[in-house]
PyMOL Python script that loads the backbone (N, CA, C, O; Angstrom):
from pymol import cmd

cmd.read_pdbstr("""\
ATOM      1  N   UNK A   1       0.850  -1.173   0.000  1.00  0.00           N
ATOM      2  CA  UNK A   1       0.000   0.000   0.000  1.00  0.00           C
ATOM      3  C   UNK A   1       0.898   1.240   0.000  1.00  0.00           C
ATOM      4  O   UNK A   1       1.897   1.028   0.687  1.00  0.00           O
ATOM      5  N   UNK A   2       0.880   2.347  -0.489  1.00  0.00           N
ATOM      6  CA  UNK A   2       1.416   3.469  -0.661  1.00  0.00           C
ATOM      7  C   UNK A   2       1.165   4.041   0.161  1.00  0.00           C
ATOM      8  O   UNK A   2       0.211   3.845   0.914  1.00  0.00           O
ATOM      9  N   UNK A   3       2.129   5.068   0.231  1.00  0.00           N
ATOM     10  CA  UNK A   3       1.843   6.347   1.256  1.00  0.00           C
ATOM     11  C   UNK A   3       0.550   7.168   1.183  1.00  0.00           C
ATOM     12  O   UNK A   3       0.075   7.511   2.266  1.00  0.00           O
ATOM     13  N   UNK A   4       0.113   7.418   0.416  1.00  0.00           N
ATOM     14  CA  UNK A   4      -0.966   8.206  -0.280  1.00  0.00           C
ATOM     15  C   UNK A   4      -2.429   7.521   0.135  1.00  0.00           C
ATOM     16  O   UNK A   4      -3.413   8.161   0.507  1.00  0.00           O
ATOM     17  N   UNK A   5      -2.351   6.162  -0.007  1.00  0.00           N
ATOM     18  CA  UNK A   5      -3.839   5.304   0.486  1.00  0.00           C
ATOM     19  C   UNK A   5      -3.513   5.439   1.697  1.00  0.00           C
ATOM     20  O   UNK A   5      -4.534   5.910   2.196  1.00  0.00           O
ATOM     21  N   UNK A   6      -2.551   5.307   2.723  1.00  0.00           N
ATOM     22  CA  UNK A   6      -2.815   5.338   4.683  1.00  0.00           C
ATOM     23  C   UNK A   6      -3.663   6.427   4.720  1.00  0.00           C
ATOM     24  O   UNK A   6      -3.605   7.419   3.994  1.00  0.00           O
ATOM     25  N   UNK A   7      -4.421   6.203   5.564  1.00  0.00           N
ATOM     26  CA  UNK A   7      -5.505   7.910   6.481  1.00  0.00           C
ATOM     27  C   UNK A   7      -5.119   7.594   7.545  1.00  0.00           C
ATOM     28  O   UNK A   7      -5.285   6.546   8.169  1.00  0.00           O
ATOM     29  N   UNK A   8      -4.331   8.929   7.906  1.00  0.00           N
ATOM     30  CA  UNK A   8      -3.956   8.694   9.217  1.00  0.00           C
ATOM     31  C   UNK A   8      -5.361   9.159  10.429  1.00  0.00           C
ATOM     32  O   UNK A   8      -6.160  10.050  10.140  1.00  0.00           O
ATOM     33  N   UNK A   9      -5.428   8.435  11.654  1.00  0.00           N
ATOM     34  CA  UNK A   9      -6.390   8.293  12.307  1.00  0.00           C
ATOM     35  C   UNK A   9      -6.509   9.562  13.221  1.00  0.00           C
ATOM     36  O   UNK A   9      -5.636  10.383  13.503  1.00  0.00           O
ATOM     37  N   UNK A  10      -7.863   9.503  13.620  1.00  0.00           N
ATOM     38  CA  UNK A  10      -8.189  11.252  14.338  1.00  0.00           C
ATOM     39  C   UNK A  10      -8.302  11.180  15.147  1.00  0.00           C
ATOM     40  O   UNK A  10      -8.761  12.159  15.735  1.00  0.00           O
ATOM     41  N   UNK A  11      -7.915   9.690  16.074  1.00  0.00           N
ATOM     42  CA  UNK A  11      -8.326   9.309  17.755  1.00  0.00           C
ATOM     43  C   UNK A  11      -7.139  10.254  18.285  1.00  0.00           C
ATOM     44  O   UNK A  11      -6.089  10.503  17.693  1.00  0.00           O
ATOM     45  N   UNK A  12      -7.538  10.701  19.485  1.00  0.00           N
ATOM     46  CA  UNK A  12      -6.405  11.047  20.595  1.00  0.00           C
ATOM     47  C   UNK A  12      -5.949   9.779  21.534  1.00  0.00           C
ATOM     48  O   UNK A  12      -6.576   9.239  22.445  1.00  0.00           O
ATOM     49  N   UNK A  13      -4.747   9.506  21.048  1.00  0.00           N
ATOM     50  CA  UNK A  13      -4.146   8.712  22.151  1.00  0.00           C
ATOM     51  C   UNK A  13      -4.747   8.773  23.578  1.00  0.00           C
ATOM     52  O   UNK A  13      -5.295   9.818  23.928  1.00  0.00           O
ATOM     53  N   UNK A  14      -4.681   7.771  24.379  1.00  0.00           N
ATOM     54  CA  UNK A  14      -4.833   7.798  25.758  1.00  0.00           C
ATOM     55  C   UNK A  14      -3.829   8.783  26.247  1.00  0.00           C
ATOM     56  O   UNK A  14      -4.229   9.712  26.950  1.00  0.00           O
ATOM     57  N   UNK A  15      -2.112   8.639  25.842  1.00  0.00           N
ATOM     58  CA  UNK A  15      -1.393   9.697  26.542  1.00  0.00           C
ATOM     59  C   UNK A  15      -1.226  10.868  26.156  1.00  0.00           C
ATOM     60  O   UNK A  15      -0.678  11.683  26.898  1.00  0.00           O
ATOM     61  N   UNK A  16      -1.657  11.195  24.931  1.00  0.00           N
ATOM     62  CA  UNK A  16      -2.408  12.519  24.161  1.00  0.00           C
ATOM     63  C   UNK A  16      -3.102  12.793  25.314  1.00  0.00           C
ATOM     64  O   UNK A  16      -2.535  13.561  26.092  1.00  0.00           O
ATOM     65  N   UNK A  17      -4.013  12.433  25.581  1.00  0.00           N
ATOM     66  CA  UNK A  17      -5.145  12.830  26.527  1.00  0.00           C
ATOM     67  C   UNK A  17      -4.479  13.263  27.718  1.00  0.00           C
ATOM     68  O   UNK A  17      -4.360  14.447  28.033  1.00  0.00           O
ATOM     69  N   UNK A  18      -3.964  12.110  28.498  1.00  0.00           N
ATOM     70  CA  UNK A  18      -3.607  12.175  29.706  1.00  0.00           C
ATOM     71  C   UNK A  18      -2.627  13.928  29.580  1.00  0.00           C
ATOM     72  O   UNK A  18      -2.917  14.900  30.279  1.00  0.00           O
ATOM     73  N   UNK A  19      -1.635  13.911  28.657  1.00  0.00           N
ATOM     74  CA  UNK A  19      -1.426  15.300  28.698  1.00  0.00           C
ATOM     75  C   UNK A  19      -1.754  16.225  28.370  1.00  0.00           C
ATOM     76  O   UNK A  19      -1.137  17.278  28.527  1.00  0.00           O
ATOM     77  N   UNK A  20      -2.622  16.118  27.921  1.00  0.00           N
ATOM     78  CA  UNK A  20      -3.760  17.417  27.079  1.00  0.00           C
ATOM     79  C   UNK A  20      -4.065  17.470  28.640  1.00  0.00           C
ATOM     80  O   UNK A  20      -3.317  18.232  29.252  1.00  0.00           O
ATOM     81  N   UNK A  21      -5.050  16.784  29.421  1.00  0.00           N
ATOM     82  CA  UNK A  21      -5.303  17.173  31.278  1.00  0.00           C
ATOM     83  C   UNK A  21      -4.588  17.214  32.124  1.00  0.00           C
ATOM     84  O   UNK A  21      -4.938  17.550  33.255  1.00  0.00           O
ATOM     85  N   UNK A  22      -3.582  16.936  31.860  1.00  0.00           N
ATOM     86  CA  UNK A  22      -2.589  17.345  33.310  1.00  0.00           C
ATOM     87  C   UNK A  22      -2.089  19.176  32.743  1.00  0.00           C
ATOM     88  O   UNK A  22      -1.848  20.185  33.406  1.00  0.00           O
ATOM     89  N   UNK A  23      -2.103  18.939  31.385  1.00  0.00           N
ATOM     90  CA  UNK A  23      -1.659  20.756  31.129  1.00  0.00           C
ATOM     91  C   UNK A  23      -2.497  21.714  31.152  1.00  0.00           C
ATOM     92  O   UNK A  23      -2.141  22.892  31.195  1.00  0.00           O
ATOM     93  N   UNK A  24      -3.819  21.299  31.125  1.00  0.00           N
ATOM     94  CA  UNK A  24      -4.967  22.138  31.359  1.00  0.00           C
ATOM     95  C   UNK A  24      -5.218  22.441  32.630  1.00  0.00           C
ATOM     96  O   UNK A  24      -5.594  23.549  33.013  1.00  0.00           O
ATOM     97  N   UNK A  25      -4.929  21.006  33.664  1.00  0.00           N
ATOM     98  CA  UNK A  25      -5.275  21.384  35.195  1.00  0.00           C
ATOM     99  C   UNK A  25      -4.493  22.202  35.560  1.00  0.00           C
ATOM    100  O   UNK A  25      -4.940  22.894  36.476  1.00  0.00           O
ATOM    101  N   UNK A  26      -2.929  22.580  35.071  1.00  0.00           N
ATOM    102  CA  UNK A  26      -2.119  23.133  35.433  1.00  0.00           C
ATOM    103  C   UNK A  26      -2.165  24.607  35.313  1.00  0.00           C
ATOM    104  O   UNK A  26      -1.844  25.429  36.171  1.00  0.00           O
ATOM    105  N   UNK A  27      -2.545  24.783  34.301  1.00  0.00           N
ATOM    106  CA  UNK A  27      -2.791  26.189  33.502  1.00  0.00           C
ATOM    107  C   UNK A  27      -4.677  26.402  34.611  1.00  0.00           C
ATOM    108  O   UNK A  27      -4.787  27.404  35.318  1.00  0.00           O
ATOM    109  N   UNK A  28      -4.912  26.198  34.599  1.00  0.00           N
ATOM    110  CA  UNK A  28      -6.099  26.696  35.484  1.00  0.00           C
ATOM    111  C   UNK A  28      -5.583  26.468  36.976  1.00  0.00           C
ATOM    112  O   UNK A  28      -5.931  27.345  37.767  1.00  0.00           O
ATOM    113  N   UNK A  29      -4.781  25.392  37.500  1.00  0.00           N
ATOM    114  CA  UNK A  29      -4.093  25.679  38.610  1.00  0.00           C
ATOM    115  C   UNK A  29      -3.453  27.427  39.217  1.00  0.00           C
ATOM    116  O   UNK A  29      -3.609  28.135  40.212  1.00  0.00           O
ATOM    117  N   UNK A  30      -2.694  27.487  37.911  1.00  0.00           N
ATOM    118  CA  UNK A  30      -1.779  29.108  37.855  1.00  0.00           C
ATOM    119  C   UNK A  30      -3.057  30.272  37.718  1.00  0.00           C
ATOM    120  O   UNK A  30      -3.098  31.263  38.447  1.00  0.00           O
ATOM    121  N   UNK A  31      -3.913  30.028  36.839  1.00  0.00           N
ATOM    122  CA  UNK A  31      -4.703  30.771  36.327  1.00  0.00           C
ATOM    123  C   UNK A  31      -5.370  31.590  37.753  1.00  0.00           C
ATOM    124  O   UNK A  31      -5.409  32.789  38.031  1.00  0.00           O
ATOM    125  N   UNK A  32      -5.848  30.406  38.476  1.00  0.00           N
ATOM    126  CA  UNK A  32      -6.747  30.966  39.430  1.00  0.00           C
ATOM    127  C   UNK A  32      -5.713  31.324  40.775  1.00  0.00           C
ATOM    128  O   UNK A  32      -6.331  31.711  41.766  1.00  0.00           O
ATOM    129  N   UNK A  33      -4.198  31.237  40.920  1.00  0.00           N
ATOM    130  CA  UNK A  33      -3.272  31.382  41.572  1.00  0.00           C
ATOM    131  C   UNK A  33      -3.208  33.276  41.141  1.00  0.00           C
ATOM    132  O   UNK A  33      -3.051  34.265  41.856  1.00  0.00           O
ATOM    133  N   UNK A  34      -3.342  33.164  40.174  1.00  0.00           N
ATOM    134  CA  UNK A  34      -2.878  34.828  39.445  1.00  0.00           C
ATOM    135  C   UNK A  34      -4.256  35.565  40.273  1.00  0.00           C
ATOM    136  O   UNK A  34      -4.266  36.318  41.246  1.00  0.00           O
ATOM    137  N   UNK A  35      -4.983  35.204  39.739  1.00  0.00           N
ATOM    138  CA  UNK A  35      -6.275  35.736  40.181  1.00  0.00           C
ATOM    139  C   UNK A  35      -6.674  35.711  41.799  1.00  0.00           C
ATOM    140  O   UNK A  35      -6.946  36.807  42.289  1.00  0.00           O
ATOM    141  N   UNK A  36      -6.718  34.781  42.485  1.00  0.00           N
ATOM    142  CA  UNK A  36      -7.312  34.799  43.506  1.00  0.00           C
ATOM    143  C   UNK A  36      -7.163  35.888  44.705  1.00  0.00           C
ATOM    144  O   UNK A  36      -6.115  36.186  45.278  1.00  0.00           O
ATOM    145  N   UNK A  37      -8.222  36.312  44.902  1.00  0.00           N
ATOM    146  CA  UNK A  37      -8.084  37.428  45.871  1.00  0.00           C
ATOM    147  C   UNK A  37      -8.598  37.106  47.474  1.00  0.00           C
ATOM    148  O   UNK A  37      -9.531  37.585  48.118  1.00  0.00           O
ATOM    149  N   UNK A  38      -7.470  35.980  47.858  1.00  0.00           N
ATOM    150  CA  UNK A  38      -7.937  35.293  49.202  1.00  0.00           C
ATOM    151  C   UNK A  38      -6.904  35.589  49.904  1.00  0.00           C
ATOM    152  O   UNK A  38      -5.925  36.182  49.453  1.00  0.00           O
ATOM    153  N   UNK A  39      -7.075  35.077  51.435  1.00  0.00           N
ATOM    154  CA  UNK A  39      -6.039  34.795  52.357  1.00  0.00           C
ATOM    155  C   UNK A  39      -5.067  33.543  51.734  1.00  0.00           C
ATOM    156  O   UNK A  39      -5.379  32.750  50.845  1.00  0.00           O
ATOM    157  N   UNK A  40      -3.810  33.622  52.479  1.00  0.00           N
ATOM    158  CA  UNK A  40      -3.229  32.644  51.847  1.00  0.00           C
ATOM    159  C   UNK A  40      -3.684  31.264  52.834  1.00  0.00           C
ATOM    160  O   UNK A  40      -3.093  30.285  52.377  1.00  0.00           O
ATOM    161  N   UNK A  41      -4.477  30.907  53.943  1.00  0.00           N
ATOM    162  CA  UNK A  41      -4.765  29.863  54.767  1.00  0.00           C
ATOM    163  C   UNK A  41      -5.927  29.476  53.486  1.00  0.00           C
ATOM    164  O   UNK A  41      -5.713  28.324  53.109  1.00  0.00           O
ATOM    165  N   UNK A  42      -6.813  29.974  52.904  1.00  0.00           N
ATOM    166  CA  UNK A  42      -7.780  30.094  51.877  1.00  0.00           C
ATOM    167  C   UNK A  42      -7.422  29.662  50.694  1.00  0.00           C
ATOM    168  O   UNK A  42      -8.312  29.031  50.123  1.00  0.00           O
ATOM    169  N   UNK A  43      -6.525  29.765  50.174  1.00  0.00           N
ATOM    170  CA  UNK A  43      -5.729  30.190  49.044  1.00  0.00           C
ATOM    171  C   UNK A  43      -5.272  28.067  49.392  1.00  0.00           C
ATOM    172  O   UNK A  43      -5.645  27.119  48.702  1.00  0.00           O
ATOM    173  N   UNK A  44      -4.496  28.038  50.525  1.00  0.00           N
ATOM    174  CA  UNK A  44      -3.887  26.383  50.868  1.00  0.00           C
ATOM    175  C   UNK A  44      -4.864  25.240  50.425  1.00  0.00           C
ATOM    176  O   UNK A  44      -4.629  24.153  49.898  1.00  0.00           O
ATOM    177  N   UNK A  45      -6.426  26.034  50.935  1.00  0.00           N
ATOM    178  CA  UNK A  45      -7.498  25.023  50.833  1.00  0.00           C
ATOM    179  C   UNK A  45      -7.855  24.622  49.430  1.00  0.00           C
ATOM    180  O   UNK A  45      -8.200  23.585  48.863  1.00  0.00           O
ATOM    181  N   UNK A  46      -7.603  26.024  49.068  1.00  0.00           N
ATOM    182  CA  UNK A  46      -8.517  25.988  47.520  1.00  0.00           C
ATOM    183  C   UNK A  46      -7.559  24.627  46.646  1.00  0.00           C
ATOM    184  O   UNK A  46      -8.060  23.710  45.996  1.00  0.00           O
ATOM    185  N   UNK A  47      -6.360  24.831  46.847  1.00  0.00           N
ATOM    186  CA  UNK A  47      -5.222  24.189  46.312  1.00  0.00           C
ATOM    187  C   UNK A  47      -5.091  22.960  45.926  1.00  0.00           C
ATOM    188  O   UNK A  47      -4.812  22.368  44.883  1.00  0.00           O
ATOM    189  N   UNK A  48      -5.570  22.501  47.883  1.00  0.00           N
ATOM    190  CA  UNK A  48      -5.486  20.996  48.113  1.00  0.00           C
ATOM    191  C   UNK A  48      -6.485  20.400  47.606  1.00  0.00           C
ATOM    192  O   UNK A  48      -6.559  19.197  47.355  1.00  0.00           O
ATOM    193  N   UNK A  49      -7.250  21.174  47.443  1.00  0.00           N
ATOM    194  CA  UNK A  49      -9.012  20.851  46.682  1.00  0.00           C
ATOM    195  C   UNK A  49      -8.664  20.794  45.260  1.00  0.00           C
ATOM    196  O   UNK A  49      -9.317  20.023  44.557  1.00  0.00           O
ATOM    197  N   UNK A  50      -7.868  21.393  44.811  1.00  0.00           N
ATOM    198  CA  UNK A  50      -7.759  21.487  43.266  1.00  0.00           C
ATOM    199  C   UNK A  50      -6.613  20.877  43.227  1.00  0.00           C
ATOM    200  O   UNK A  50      -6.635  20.755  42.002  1.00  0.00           O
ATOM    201  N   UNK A  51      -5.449  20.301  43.574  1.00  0.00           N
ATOM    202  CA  UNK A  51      -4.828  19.111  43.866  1.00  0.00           C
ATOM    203  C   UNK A  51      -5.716  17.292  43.936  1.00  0.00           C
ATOM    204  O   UNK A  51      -5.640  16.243  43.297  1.00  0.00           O
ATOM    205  N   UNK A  52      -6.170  17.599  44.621  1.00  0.00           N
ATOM    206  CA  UNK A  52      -7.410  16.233  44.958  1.00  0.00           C
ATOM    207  C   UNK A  52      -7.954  16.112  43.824  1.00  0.00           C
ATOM    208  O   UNK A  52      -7.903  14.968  43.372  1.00  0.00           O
ATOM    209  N   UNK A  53      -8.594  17.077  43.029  1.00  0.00           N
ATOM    210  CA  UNK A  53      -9.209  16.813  41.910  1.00  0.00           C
ATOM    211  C   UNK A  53      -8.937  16.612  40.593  1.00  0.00           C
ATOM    212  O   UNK A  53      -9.701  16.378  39.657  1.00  0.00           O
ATOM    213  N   UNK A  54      -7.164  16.792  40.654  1.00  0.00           N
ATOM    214  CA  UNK A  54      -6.586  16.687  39.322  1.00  0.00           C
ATOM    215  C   UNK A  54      -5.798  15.127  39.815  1.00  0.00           C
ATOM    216  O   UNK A  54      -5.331  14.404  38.934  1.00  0.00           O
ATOM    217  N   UNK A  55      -5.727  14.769  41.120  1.00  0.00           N
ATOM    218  CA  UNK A  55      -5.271  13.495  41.009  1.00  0.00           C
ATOM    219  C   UNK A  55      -6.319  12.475  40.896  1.00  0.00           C
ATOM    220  O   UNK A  55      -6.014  11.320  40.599  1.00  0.00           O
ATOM    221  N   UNK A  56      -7.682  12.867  41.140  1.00  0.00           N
ATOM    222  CA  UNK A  56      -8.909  11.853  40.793  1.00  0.00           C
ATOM    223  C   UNK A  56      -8.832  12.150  39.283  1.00  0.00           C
ATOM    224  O   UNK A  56      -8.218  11.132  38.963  1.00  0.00           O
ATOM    225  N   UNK A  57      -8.989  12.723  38.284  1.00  0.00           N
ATOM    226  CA  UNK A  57      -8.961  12.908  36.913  1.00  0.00           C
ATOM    227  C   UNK A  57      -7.914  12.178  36.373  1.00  0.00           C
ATOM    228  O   UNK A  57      -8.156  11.380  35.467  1.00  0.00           O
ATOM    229  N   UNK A  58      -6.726  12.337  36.814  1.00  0.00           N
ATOM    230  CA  UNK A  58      -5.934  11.188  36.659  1.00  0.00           C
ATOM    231  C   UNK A  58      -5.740   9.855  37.381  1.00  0.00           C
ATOM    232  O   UNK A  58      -4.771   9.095  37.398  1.00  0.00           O
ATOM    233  N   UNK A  59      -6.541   9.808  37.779  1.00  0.00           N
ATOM    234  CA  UNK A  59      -6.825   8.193  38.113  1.00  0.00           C
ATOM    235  C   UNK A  59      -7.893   7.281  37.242  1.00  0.00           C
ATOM    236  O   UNK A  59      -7.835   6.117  36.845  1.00  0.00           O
ATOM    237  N   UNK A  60      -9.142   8.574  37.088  1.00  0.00           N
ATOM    238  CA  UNK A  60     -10.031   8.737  35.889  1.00  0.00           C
ATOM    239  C   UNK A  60      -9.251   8.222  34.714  1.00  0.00           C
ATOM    240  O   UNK A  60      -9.254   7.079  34.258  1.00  0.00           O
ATOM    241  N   UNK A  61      -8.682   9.121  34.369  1.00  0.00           N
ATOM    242  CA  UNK A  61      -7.870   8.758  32.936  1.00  0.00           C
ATOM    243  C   UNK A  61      -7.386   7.269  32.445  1.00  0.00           C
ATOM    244  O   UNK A  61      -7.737   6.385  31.663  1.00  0.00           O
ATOM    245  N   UNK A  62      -6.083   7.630  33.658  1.00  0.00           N
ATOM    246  CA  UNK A  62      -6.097   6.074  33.652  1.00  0.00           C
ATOM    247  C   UNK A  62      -6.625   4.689  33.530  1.00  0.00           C
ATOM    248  O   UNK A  62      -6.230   3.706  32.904  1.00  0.00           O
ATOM    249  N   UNK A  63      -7.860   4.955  34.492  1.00  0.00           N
ATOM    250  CA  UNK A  63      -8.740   3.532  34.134  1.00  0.00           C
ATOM    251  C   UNK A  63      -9.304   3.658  33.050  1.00  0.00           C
ATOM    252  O   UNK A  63      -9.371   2.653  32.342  1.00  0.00           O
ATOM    253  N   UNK A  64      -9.811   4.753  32.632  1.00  0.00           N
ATOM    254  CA  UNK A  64     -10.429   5.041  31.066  1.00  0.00           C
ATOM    255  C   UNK A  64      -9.095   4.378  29.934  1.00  0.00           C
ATOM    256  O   UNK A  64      -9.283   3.948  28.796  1.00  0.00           O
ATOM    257  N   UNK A  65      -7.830   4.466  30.635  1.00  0.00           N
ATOM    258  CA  UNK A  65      -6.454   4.078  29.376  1.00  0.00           C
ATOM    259  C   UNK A  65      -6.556   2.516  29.362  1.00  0.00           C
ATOM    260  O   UNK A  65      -6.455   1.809  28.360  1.00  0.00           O
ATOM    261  N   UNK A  66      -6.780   2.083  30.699  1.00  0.00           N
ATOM    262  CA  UNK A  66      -7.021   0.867  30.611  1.00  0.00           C
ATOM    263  C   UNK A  66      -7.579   0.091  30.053  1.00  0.00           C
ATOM    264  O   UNK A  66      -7.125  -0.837  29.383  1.00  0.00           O
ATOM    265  N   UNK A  67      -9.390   0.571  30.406  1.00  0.00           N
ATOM    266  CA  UNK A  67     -10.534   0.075  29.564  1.00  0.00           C
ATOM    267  C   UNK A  67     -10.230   0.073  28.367  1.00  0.00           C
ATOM    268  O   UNK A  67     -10.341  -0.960  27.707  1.00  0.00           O
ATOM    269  N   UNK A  68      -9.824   1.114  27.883  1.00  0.00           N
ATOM    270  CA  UNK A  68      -9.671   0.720  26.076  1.00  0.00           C
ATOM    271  C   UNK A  68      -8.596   0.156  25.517  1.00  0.00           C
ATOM    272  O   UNK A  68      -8.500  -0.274  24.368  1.00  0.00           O
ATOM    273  N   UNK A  69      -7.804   0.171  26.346  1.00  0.00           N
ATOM    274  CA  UNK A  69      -7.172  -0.549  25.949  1.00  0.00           C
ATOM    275  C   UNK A  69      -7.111  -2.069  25.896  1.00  0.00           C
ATOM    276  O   UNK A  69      -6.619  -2.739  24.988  1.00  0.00           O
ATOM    277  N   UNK A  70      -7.795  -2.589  27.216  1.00  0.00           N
ATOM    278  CA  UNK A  70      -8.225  -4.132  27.007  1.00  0.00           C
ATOM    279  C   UNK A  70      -9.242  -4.692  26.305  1.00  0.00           C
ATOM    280  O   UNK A  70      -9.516  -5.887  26.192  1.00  0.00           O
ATOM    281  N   UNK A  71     -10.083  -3.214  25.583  1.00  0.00           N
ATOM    282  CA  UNK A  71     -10.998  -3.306  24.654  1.00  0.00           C
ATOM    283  C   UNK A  71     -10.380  -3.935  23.041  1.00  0.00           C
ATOM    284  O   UNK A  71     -10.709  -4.815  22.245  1.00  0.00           O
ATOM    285  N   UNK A  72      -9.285  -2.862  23.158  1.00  0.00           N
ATOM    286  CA  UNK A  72      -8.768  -3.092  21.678  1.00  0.00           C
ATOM    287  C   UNK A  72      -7.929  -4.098  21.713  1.00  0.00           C
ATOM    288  O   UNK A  72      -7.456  -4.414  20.621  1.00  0.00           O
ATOM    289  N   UNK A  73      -7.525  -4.834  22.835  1.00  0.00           N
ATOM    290  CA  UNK A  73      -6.581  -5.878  22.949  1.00  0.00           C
ATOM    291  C   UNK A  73      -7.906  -7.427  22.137  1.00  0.00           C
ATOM    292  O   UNK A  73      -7.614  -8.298  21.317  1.00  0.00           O
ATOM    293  N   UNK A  74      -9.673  -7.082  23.042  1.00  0.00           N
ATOM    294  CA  UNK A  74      -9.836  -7.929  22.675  1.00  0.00           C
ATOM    295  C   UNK A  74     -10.623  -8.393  21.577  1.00  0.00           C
ATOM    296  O   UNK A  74     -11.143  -9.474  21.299  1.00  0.00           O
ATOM    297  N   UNK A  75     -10.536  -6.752  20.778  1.00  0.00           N
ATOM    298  CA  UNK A  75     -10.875  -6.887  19.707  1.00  0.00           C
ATOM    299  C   UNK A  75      -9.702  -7.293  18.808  1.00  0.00           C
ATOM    300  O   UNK A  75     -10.046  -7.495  17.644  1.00  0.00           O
ATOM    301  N   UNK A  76      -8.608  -7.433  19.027  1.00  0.00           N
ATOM    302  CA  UNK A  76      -7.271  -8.262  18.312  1.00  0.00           C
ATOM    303  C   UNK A  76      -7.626  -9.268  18.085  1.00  0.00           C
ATOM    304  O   UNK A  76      -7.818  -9.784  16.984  1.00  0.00           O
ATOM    305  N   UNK A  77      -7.825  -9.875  19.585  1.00  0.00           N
ATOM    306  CA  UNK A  77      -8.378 -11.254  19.698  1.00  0.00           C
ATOM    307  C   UNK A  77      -9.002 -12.085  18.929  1.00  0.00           C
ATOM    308  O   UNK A  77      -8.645 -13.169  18.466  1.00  0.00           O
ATOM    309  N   UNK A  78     -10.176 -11.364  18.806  1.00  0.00           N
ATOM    310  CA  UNK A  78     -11.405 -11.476  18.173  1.00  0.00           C
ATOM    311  C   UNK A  78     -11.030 -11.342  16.620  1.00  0.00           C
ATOM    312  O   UNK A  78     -11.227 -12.399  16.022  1.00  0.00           O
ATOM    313  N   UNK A  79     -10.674 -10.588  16.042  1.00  0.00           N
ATOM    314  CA  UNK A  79     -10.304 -10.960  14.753  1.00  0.00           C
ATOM    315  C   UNK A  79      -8.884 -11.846  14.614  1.00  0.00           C
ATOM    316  O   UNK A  79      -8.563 -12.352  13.539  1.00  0.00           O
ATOM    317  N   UNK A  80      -8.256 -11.943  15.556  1.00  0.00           N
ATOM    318  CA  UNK A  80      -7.172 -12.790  15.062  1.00  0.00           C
ATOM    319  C   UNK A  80      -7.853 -14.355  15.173  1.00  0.00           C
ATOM    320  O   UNK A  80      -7.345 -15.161  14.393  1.00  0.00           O
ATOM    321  N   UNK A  81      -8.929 -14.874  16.040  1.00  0.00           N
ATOM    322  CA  UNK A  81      -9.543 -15.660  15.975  1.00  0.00           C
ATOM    323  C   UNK A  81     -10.597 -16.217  14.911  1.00  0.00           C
ATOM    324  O   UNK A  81     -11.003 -17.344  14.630  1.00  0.00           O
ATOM    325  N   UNK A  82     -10.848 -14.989  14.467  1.00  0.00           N
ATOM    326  CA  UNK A  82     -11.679 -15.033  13.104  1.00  0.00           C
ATOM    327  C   UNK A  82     -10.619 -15.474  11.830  1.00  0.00           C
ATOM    328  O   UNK A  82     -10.719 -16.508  11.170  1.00  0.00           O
ATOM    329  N   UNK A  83      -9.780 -14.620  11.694  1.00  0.00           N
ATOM    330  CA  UNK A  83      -8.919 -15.385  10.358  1.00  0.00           C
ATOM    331  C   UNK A  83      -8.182 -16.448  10.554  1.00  0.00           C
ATOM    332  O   UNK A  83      -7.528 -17.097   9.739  1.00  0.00           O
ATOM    333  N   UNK A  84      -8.361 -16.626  11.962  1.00  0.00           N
ATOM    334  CA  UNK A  84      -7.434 -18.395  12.172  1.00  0.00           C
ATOM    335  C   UNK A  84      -8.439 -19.125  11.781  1.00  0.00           C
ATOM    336  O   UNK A  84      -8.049 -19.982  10.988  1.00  0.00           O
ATOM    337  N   UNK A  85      -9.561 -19.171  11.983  1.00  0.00           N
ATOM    338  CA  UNK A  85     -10.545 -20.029  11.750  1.00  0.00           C
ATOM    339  C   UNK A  85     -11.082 -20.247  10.244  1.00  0.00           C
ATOM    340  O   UNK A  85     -11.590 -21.332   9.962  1.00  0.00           O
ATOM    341  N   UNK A  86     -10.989 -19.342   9.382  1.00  0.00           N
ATOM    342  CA  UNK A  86     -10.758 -18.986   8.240  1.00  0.00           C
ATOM    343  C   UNK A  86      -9.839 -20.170   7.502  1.00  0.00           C
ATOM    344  O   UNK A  86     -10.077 -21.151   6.798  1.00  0.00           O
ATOM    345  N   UNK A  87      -8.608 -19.498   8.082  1.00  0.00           N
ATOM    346  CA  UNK A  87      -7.846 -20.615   7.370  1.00  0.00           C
ATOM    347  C   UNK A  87      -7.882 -21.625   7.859  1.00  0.00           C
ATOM    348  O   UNK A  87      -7.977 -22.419   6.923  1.00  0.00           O
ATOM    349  N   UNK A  88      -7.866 -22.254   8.931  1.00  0.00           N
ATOM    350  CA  UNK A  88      -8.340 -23.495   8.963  1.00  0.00           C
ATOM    351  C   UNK A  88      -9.037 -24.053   8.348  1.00  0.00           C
ATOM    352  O   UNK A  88      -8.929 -25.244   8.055  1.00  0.00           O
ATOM    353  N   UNK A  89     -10.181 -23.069   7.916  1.00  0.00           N
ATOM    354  CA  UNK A  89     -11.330 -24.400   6.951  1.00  0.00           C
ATOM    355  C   UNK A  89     -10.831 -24.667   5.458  1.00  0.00           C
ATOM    356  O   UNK A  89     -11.196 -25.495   4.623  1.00  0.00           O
ATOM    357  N   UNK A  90      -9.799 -23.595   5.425  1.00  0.00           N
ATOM    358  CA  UNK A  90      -9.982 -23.596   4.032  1.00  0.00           C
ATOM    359  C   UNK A  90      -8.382 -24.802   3.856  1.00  0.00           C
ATOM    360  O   UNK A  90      -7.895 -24.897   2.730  1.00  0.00           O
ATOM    361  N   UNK A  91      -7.696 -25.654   5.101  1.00  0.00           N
ATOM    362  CA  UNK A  91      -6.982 -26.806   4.861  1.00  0.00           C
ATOM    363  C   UNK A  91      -7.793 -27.804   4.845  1.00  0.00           C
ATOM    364  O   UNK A  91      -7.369 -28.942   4.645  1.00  0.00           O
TER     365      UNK A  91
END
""", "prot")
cmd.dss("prot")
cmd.show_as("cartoon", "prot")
cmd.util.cbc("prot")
cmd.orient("prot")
């Protein structure tokens, strides 16, 4: 097959992803750091709260990297089982 027939695919990687959200949490981390017009005891809370929630998103992620990935493992499966069987009939 030529270069010209591949289409390259429009999925975002799982670790596409995973860093597309860790750079977004980050950038809204700073964002609201620039901005915030709190005490700094206030300011600790908000943090640990927005800490907590970018390590559940990435835990999120993760199992989401997982799931599809044992998805597409067993859709391998599944067609590699299909053309074994294939050729088998056809010995």
């Amino acid at each position: 097959m030529s270069k010209k027939n591949k289409k390259k695919s429009s999925r975002i990687s799982p670790g596409d992803l995973l860093g597309i959200a860790l750079v977004a949490a980050a950038a809204g981390l700073v964002t609201g750091m620039l901005f915030a017009p709190q005490s700094g005891a206030k300011t600790r809370k908000v943090l640990n709260a927005a800490i907590k929630e970018s390590v559940d998103r990435f835990k999120f992620l993760m199992l989401e990297a997982r799931v599809m990935s044992e998805e597409l493992v067993e859709k391998g499966r599944e067609k590699a089982d299909k053309i074994s069987s294939k050729v088998k009939k056809k010995k």
